[in-house]
N, C-alpha and C positions, 0 to 999 in steps of 0.2 A: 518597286513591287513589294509588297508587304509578306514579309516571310511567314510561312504558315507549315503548323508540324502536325495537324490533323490524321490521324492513323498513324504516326509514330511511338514507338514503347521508348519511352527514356529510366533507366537507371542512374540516380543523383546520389552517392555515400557522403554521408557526413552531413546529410540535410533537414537534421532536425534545429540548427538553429543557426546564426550566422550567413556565410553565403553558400553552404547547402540549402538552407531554406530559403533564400531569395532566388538561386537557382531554378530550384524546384517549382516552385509560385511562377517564375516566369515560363518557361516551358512546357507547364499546364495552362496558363493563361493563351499562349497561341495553338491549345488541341494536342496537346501529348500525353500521353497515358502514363503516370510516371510511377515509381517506386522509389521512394523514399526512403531510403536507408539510412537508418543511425542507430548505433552504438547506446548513445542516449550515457557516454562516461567523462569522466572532470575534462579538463584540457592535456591531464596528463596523460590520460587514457584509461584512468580506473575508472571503478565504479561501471554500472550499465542499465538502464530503464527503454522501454523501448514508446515513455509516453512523448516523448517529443517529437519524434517522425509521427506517432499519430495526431499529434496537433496540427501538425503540415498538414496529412491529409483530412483533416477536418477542414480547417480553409480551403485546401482545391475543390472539395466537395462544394462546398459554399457556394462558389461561384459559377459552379454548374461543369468542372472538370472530373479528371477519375484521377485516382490513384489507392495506393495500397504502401501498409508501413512495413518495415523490415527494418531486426533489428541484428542483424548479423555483423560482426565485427569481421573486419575485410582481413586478419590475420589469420581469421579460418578460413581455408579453400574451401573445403566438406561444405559450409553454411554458406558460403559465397555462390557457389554451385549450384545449392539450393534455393535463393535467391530468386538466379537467373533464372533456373526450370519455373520458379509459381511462376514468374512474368511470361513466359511464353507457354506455360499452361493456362492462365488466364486472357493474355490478347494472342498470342501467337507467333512473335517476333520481337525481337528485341532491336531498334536501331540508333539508339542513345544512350552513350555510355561516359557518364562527368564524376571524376575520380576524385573525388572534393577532402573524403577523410582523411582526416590528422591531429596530429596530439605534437605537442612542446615539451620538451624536456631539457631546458635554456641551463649551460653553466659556460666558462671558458673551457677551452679543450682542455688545459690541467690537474681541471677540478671535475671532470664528468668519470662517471663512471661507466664500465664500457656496455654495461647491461641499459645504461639510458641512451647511450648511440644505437644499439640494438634494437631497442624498441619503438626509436623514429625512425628507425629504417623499414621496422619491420612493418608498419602503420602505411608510410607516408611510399614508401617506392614498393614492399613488397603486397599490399593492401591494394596499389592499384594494378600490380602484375596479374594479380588472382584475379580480380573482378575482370581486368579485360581479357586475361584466358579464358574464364568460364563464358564472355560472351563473343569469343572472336569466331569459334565454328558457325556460331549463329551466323551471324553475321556474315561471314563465307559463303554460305549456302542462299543467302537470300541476296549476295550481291549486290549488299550493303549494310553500312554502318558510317557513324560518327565517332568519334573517342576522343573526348579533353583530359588529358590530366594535368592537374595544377602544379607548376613548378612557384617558383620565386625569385625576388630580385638578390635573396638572400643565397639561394643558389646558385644565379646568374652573374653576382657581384661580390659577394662576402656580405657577410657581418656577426659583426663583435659577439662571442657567448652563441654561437647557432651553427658551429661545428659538423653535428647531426643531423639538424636541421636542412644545412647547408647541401650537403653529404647528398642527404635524400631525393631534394629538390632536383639539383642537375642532373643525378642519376635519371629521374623521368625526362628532362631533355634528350639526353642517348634514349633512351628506351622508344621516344617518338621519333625518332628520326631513322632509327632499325625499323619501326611497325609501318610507318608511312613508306616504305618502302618495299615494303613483304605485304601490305594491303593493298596498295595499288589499283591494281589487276582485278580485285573483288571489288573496289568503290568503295573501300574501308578509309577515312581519310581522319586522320588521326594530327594534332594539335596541344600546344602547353598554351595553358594560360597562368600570367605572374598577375595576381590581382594585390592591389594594396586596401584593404577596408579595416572598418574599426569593427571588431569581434574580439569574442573573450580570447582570443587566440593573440589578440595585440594586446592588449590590458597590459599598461604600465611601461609598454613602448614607446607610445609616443603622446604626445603636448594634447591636453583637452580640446582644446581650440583647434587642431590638427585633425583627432578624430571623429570630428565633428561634419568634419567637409567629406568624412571618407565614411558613404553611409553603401553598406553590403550591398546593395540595390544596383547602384550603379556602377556595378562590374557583371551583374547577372544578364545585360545587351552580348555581351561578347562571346555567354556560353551559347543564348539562343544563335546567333550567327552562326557561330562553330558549329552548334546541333542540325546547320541547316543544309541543305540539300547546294546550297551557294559556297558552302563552307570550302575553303582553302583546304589543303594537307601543307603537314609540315612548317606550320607557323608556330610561333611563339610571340602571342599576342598579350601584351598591359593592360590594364586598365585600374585607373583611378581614379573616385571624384570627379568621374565626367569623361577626363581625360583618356585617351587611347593612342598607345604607343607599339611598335614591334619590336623585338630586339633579334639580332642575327649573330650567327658564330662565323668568324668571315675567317679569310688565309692571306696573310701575306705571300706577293712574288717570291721572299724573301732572298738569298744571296748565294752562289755555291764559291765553296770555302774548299772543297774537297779533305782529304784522308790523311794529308800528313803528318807529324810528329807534332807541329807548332797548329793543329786544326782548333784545340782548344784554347788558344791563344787568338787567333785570327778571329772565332764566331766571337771573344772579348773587343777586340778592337771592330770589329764591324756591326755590334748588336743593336747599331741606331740601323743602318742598310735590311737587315732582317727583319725590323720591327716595322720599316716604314710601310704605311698603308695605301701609299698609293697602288690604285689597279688593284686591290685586296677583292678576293672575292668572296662569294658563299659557294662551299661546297655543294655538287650535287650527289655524293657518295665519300667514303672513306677513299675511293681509288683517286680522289681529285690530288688528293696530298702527294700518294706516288708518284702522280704524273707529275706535277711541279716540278718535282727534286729530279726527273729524270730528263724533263728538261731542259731543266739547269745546268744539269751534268754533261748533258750532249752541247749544250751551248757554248759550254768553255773546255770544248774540246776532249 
């Protein structure tokens, strides 16, 4: 059955170009009313014009969709706030919420300065806390919502020079896996997506021929899912190039060692037994961890 978002308000930051704007184009393409937010500043976060979200919504218009531009940077609460009120002073409701904004500020951790880890934090995890504060009472009240925000493989895995970067990214893992949990109950079902595409936000990352296969488009299927009424909670869905992967935070059984003198010597000698993945699972709360260890503890008497 073909997913359809007609009478839904969607909220896309960071959608005047790259996969905010392929986003955005797709989610108005299946009937969503969207608001298009962008900054419209470099990849490092200067600068700011608000003509490139109205380019988006010139194209949705086009095609016979709605939308509306907004050009509020997600580090202001006060403008983010105000935002969210035109969209529900103009449709009414707000129940799509894609956390897409970000800026790069790429060095090794030795050579960063800490006002540039500040600022992709402040961007990338504290840009989508506002946005999805300002629209979660919504959301509450109409007992229902959607909410993506974008993590990465970079904060999922490491890499090289993305410190901050990195930093950011997982932090919105934690941050969904608290809100899918506290949403629940209202039908608020909240989700990360790691997308890999070629945007000015990868420039000089990776091999021409590489970025070639990774066009923005084909990762904006997995917000329309998420934005859907079908949509999972609590996933941390891939996509690349076509490609679609999940990725999970799992626990090992792992081993009880108990409390003695020599305990930090014994988790050395046993840290293949703690590490082994067999029967590993996924958490369904933070308490899953205590209960393991406790166990464990009863098990070996």
């Amino acid at each position: 059955m073909a997913i359809e978002l007609s009478g839904k308000v969607a909220i896309v930051t960071g959608a005047g170009g790259g996969l905010g704007r392929e986003h955005a184009l797709a989610l108005a393409a299946r009937g969503a009313k969207v608001v298009v937010n962008d900054l419209g500043g470099g990849r490092d976060g200067s600068g700011g014009s608000a003509s490139a979200a109205e380019k988006v919504v010139e194209e949705i218009v086009a095609f016979g969709g709605e939308g509306i531009a907004n050009g509020a940077s997600v580090t202001d609460y006060a403008a983010v706030k105000a935002m969210v009120a035109e969209a529900t002073k103009k449709w009414g409701r707000v129940d799509i919420l894609v956390n897409n904004a970000g800026i790069l500020r790429d060095k090794t951790f030795s050579k960063m300065e800490i006002a540039d880890f500040r600022a992709v934090l402040d961007v990338h995890l504290m840009g989508a806390v506002h946005c999805t504060k300002a629209a979660w009472e919504i959301m509450r009240t109409q007992n229902y919502g959607r909410i993506v925000l974008t993590t990465s493989s970079t904060g999922l895995y490491g890499n090289f020079g993305q410190s901050n970067y990195g930093a950011a990214k997982m932090a919105l893992v934690g941050l969904m896996q608290t809100l899918s949990l506290e949403g629940a109950k209202h039908n608020i079902h909240v989700n990360c997506l790691a997308p890999t595409a070629a945007t000015r936000m990868t420039e000089g990352l990776m091999a021409a021929e590489v970025l070639a296969r990774l066009k923005p488009g084909a990762v904006s299927p997995v917000v329309v899912y998420l934005a859907s009424e079908a949509a999972p909670t609590r996933a941390i869905l891939c996509a690349g190039a076509g490609s679609f992967e999940r990725a999970y935070i799992t626990l090992t059984p792992g081993a009880f060692i108990g409390t003695g003198k020599d305990a930090a010597d014994q988790i050395a000698a046993k840290i293949e037994a703690i590490s082994n993945r067999k029967g590993d699972i996924v958490p369904d709360s933070a308490m899953d961890q205590g209960s393991i260890e406790i166990t464990n503890a009863q098990k070996a008497g």
